[in-house]
Each structure stands twice: as C-alpha cells, then as structure tokens.
C-alpha positions as CSV (number, residue, x, y, z in Angstrom):
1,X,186.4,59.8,-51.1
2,X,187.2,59.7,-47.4
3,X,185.6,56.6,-46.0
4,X,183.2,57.7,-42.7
5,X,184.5,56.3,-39.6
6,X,182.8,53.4,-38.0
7,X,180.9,55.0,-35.0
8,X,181.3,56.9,-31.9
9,X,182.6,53.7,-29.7
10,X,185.2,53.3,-32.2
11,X,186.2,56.6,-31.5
12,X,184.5,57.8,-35.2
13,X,181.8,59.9,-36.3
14,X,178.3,59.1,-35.1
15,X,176.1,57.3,-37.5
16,X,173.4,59.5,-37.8
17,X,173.8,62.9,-40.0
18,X,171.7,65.9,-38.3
19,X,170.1,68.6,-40.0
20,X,168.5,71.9,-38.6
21,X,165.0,72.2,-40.3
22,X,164.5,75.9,-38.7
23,X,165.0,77.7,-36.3
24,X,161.7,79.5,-35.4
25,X,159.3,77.4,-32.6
26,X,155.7,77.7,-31.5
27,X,157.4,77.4,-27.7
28,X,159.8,79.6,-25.7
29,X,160.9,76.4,-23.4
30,X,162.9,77.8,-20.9
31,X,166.2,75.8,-21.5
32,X,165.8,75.8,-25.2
33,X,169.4,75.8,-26.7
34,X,168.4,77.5,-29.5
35,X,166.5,80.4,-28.2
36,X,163.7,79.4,-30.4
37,X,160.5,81.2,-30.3
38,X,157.7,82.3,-32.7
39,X,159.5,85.4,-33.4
40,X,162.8,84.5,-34.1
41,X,164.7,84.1,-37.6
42,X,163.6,81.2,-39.4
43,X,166.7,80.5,-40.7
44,X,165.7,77.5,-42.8
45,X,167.3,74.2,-44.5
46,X,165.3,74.2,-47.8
47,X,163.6,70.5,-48.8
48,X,165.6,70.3,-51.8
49,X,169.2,71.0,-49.7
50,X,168.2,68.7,-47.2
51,X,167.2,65.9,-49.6
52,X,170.6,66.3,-51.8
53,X,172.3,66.4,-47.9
54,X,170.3,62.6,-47.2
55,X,171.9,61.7,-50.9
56,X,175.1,62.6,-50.2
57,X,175.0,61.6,-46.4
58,X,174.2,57.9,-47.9
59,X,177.1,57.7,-50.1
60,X,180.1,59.0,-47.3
61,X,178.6,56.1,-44.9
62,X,175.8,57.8,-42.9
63,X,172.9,55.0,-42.0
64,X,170.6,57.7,-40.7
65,X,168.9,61.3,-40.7
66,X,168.0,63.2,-37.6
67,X,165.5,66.0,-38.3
68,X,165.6,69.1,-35.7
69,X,165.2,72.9,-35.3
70,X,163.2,75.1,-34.2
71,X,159.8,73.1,-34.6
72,X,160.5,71.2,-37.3
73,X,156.7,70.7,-38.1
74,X,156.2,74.3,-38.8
75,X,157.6,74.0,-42.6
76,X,154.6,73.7,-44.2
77,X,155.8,70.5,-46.2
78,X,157.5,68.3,-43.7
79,X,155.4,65.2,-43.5
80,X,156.1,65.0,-47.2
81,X,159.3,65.7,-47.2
82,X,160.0,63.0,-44.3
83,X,158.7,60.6,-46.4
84,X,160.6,61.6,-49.2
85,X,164.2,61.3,-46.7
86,X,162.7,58.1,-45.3
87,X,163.2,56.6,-48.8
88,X,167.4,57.2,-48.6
89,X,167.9,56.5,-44.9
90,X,165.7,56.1,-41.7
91,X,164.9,59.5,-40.1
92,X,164.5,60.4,-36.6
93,X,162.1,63.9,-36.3
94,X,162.5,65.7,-33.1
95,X,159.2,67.9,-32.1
96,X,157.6,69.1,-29.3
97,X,154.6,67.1,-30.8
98,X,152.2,70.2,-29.5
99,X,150.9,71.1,-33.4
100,X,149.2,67.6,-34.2
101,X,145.6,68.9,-34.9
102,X,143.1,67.8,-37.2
103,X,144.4,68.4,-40.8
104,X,148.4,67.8,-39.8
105,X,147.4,64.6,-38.6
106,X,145.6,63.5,-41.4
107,X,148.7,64.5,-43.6
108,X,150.9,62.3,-41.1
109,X,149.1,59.0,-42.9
110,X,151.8,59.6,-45.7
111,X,154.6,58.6,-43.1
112,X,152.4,55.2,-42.6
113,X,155.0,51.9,-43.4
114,X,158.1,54.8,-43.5
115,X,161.1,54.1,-41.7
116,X,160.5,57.5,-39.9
117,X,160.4,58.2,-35.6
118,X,159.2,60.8,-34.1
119,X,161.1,62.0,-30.7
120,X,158.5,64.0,-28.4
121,X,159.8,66.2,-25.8
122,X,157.8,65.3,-22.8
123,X,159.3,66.1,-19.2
124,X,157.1,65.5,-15.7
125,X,154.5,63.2,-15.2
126,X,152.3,66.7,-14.3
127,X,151.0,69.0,-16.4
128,X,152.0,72.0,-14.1
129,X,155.4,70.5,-13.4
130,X,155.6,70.2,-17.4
131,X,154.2,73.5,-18.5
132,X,156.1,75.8,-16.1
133,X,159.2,74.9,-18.4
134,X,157.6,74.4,-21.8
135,X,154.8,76.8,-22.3
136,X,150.9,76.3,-21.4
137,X,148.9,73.3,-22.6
138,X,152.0,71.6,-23.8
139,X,151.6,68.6,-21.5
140,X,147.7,68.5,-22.5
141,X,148.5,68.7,-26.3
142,X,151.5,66.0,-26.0
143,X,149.4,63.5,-24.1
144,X,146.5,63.6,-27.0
145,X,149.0,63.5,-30.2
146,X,150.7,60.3,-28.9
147,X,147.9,57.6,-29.1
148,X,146.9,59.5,-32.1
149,X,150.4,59.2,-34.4
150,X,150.2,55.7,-33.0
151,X,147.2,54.9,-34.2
152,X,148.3,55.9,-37.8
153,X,150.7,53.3,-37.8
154,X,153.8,56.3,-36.7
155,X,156.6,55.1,-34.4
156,X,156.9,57.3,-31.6
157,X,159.8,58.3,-28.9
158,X,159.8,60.4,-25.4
159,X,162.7,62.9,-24.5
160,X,162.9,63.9,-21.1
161,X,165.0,66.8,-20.4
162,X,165.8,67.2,-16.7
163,X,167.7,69.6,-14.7
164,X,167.7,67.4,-11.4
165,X,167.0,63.7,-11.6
166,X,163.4,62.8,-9.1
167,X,163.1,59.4,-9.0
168,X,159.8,59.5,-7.8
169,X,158.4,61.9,-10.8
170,X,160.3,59.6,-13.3
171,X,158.4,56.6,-12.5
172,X,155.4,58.4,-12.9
173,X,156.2,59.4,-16.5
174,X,157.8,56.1,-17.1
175,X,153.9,55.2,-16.0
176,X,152.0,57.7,-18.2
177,X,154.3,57.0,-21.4
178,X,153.9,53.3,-21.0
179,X,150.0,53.6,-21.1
180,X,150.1,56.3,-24.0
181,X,151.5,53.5,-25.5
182,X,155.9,54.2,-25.4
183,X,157.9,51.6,-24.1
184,X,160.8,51.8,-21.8
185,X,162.8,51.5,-24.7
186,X,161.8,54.5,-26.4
187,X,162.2,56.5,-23.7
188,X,165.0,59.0,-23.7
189,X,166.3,60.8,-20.7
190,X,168.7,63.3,-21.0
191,X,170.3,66.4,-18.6
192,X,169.8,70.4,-19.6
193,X,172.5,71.5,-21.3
194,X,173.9,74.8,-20.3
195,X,174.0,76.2,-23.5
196,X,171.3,78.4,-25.3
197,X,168.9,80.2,-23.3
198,X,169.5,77.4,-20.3
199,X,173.2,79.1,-20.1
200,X,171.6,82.6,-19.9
201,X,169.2,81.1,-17.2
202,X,172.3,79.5,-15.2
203,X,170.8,75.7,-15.8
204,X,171.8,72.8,-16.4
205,X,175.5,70.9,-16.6
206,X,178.3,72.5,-18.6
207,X,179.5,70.2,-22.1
208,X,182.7,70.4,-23.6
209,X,183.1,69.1,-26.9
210,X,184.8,65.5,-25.4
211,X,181.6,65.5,-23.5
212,X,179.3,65.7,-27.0
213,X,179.5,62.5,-29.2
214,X,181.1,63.7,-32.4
215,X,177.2,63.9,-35.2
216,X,177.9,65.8,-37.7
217,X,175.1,68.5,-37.7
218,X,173.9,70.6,-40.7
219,X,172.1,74.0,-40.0
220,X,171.6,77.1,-42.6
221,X,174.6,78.6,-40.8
222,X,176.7,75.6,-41.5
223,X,178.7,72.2,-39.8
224,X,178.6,72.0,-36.2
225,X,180.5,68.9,-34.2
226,X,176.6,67.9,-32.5
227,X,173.1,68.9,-32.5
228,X,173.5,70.1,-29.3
229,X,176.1,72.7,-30.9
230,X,174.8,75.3,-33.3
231,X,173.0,77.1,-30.2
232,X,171.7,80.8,-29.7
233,X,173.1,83.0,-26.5
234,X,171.3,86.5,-26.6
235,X,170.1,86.5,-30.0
236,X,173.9,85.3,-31.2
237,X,175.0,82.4,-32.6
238,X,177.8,80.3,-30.7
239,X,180.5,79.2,-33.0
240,X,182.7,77.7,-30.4
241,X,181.7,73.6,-31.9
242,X,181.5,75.1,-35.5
243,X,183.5,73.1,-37.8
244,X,182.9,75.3,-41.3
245,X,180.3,77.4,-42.5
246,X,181.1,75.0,-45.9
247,X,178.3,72.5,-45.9
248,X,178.7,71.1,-49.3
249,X,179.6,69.2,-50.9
250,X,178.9,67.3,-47.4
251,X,182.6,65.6,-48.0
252,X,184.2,68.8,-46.7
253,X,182.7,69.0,-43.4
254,X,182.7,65.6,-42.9
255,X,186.5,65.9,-43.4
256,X,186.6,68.6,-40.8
257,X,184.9,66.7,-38.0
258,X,187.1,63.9,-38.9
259,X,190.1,65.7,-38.7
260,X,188.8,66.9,-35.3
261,X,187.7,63.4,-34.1
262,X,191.2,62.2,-34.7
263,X,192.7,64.8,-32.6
264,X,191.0,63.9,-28.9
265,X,192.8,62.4,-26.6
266,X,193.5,58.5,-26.9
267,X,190.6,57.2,-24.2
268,X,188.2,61.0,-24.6
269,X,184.8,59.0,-24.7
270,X,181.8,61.7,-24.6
271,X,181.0,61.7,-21.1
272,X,177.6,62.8,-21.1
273,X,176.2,60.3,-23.8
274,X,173.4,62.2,-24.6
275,X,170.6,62.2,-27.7
C-alpha cells in the first residue's frame, strides 16, 4: 500500500479527501465553477460510495472529508449521512446555507457533538451587493441560518469569493460575520476562479494546476487533482486536471496524483493557496 504523502507544504497530497455530493444547485451564482443550477444533471456520489470512499480514505492516510457539489444539502439524506462520515474522519460540508428552513433544521440536531463544519458561501456585507452574484434572497436566507446552526451546537465557516479585493466592504462582512457569531478565524476569503461559468463570463484569475494545492477530489465522473477541478464549461465537463475516471479502489487514484505531485518542479508551491 502506497503510504499518502505528508501534506501540501511537504510538497505531498493535501490532507483532506474531497468528494462531489452532486452536481445539481438551488442557485445559478454567476461564477459557479460547476455550472450548477436546478436543472442540471445530478450526477450524484451515492451515501454508500461515499462512506466506503471515507473508509478507504482513512486507511491510505487521509485525516479529513470535504463534502461539496452542487448543493450538497439537496440529497435528501445528508445530515444523516454527515454524521455517519463524521464517525471515520472530520468533515468539512460546503453549502450555500440558503435551504435551512424549519424541518432541515430540526434534522441538523443529529450533527450535535459531531466533528462536522459547515462552510457558507457569504460574499458582501450587502444584500444587493451579495445577491446580484448569487441569486435573490440569498444574503437574507444566509444571515438567518447562521445563528440558527449555531445555536444547535453546529460549527460554522464563511467563504467569501471575490473578484476584486474592497477593503472597505471586507471590514463590513468581517463586522456582520463576527456578530452572527463567526470568528475571524473561520473566515475564508478566496479569489474567483476562471473556470466554470466564471471562465465563460471572463472573471476572475486564471489557475494552473502548480497554482491548485494537490486534494485529491472524487466526483461521479471520477479523480480530479482539486475541488476546484472537475468544473463545467458550456454544459461540458473539463478534463484538463482529471487524473482517472478510476475512483476505486481509492489506492489507484491516489497513486495517480501522487505520481503527478512528484513530477512539479523542485520549489512549484500552489500560488494561489486557496480553499
């Protein structure tokens, strides 16, 4: 059994094994990199895969799950099977955190006391500055499901995706997510990738794979080298970061990206250090 490498600084694999819930989104976000939407293919990682995936993922060296699609909270039995993953390896859930209602979060109490994060996607300190990008009410619906999941005892993140860094409107989030109850330390800031429907609107900054750290991600279509990888350009998938279309057993792709990791130039740090 190959033995995973120690970590991205080390010039390894990344610690964290990704896995593509869906595909399919409540939102059409204007940058999304998978062209999600609420007609799109659903294109799904079944519970059962993805809970032999956390298994194996565990016994090659992975410390932790990441959790992203599509809307990962539209498969009907995610809180469930979050707290099912939580029990092999901590889990981080990407969401736009717009579908928290009533009756999903009452079914969120199962994650109380598991090892399980959500990331929420939250980027201006305005609604309308937020929405034009995201989709209506999405600011309004964020804003009310964060005290809410932290209430019930559920550790919460903020992603901020920007095109153009404004000082001024960061401190204001920074400001709205510390009284909603995020800390500075849980809040994530990253740049638009041009990939996805971002690269079809011309936005955002261009990524190699040296700029990408090397996280193995898992999708129904197979291995990429990142989540920020297996992305959508005019209803097609890109295959230019696709390591196989082999996903198990997770040893094979994990010898891929190895392979490939091993190959960058001596001193190719990711430049973009992005999550």
């Amino acid at each position: 059994m190959t033995v995973l490498l120690q970590g991205p600084a080390e010039g390894g694999v990344g610690h964290r094994l990704w896995m593509y819930s869906n595909y399919h989104c409540n939102l059409v976000c204007a940058y999304c990199l998978t062209e999600s939407g609420p007609k799109v293919a659903r294109r799904e990682l079944d519970p059962a895969t993805m809970l032999e995936l956390a298994q194996e993922a565990k016994e090659v060296g992975f410390t932790a799950l990441g959790i992203t699609g599509g809307e990962p909270f539209l498969v009907p039995e995610l809180p469930e099977l979050l707290a099912e993953l939580s029990q092999v390896l901590p889990v981080l859930v990407l969401t736009n955190g717009t579908l928290f209602q009533r009756a999903l979060l009452d079914r969120m109490a199962t994650l109380r006391g598991c090892d399980v994060t959500l990331q929420i996607s939250l980027d201006h300190a305005e609604p309308e500055a937020n929405d034009v990008m995201r989709g209506p009410e999405n600011f309004r619906k964020v804003v009310e499901a964060v005290p809410e999941l932290l209430k019930r005892g559920i550790a919460v993140r903020i992603a901020t995706t920007v095109e153009e860094d404004d000082a001024d409107d960061l401190e204001r989030l920074c400001a709205l997510h510390r009284g909603l109850g995020v800390s500075d330390e849980d809040h994530v800031v990253r740049p638009v990738i041009r990939r996805g429907r971002a690269e079809t609107g011309e936005m955002g900054v261009i990524a190699r794979y040296l700029d990408l750290e090397p996280e193995l991600t898992i999708t129904a279509d197979g291995a990429f080298w990142s989540p920020f990888a297996p992305t959508v350009r005019r209803g097609v998938l890109d295959t230019d970061l696709l390591l196989t279309r082999t996903v198990r057993p997770l040893q094979r792709p994990l010898d891929a990206m190895l392979t490939v990791a091993g190959g960058r130039p001596e001193g190719a740090d990711s430049t973009l250090n992005i999550r």
